[in-house]
N, C-alpha and C positions, 0 to 999 in steps of 0.2 A: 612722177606725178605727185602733186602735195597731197599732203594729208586732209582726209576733210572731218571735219567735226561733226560728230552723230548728234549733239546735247547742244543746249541754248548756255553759253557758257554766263550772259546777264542772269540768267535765270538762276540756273546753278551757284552763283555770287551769289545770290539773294538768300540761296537757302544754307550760304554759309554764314552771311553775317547776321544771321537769325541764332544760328549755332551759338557762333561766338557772343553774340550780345545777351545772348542765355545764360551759358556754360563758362565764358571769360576764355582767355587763353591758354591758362593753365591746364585747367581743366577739362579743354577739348583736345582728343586725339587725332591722328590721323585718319585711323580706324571709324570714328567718331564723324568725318567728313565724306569718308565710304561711303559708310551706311547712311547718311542725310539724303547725300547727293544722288548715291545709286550710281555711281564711274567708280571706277578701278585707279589705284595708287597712279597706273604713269599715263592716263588722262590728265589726271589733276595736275602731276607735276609739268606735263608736258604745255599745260597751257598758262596755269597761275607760278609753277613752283615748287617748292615746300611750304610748310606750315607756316614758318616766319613771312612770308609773301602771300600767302593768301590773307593771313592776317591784317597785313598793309594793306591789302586791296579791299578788302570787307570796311577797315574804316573807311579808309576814300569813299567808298560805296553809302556806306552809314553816314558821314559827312553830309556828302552832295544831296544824298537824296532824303534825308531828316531831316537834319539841324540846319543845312544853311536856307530850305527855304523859310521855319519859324523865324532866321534871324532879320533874314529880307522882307518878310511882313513885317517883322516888329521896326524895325528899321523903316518902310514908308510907313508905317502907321503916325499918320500927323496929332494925338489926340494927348500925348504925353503921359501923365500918370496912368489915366485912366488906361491905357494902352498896355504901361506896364502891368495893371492890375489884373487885364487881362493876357495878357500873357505868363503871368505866374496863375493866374489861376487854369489857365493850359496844360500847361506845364504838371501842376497836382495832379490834376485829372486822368494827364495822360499816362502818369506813372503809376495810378492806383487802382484805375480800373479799365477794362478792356483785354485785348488779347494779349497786351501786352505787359500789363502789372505785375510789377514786383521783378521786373527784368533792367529797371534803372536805364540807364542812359549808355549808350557803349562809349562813348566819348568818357563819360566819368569815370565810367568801371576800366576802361585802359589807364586812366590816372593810376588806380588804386591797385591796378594789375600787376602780376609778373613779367608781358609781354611789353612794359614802356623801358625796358634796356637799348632796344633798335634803338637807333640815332632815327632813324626814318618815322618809326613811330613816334620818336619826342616831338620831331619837328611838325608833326601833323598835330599831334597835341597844342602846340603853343602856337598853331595856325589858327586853330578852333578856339582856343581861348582868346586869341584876340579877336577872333570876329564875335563874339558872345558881347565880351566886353566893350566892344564898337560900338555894336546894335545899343547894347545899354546906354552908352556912355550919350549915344545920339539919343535916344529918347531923351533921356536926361537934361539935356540940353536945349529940348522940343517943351518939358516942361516947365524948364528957368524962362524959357520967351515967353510960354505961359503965362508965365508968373503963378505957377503952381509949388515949386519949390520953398521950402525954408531958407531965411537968410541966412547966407555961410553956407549952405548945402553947396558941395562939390562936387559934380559931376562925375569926374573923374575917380576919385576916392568911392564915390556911391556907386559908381560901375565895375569896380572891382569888388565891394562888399554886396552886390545884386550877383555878382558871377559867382561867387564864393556860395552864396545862398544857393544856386540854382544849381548846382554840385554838389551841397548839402540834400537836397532835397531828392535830387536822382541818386543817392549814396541810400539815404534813410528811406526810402522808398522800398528799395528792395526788402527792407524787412517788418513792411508791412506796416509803419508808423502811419497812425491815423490821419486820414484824408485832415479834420479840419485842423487838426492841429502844424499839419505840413502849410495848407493855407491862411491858417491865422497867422505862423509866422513870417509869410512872406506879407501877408499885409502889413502887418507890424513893420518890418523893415520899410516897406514903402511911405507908409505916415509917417515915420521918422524922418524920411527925405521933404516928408511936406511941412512936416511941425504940426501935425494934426496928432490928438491923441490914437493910439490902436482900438 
């Protein structure tokens, strides 16, 4: 007779990559997963793994269910800068206030992490970064038909320095850098792609 699962194992995900996007990889234990979760070590392992695999799965988790819908709005949003402007100003908000402030982004904090040695973990990283920088790169692109852009502004270059930005920003976040100073400079950057003063 198979085993049947007593716990919501979606559920029980969620309250890992809560963990992890708190505590980072390093810094959370096994022990650490216990006690969140309330199951016993060979629950866990019996369904996720060990540490390094729960860890994979909390991004995926974290991925799917955060970042890629921000990216899929920002991406049909037809409105181009303005689009961008708000979407970075999303972005500050969500990092600075709420239940979530000052916990950064787990996509950026795996960059900066111990746990990005996995090959599995890289490759979900530079999944993520390309779709960030997609999203942009299409805005970007939404705003040259515009004709919102600066001459010579390059899409492409500008969607890697808006991706750069918005990993600065979930980076510096965590320690508390002030709200408008995080949104001043991504405005900044943005008039800079327009040729408008900041």
């Amino acid at each position: 007779m198979p085993d049947i699962k007593h716990f919501d194992p979606e559920a029980t995900l969620d309250t890992v990559v809560r963990l992890f996007w708190r505590q980072g990889f390093a810094s959370t234990g096994i022990q650490d997963i216990v006690d969140a979760t309330g199951l016993n070590r060979s629950s866990l392992y019996a369904t996720y793994g060990g540490k390094q695999e729960l860890y994979r799965a909390a991004l995926d988790r974290y991925a799917a269910s955060r970042s890629r819908p921000v990216l899929e709005r920002l991406t049909a949003d037809e409105r181009g800068l303005p689009a961008l402007r708000d979407f970075f100003s999303g972005l500050v908000e969500t990092r600075c206030s709420g239940e979530y402030a000052r916990w950064g982004c787990m996509i950026s904090n795996a960059h900066a992490g111990a746990g990005n040695g996995d090959p599995e973990v890289l490759a979900l990283l530079d999944r993520q970064h390309a779709a960030l920088r997609d999203a942009l790169r299409q805005t970007l692109l939404t705003a040259r038909r515009l004709g919102q852009l600066a001459e010579g502004a390059d899409p492409d270059t500008g969607a890697e320095m808006l991706a750069l930005l918005a990993y600065g920003i979930n980076l510096r976040s965590r320690a508390g850098v002030d709200v408008g100073r995080l949104r001043g400079t991504a405005m900044a950057a943005i008039d800079a792609l327009a040729g408008t003063e900041a």
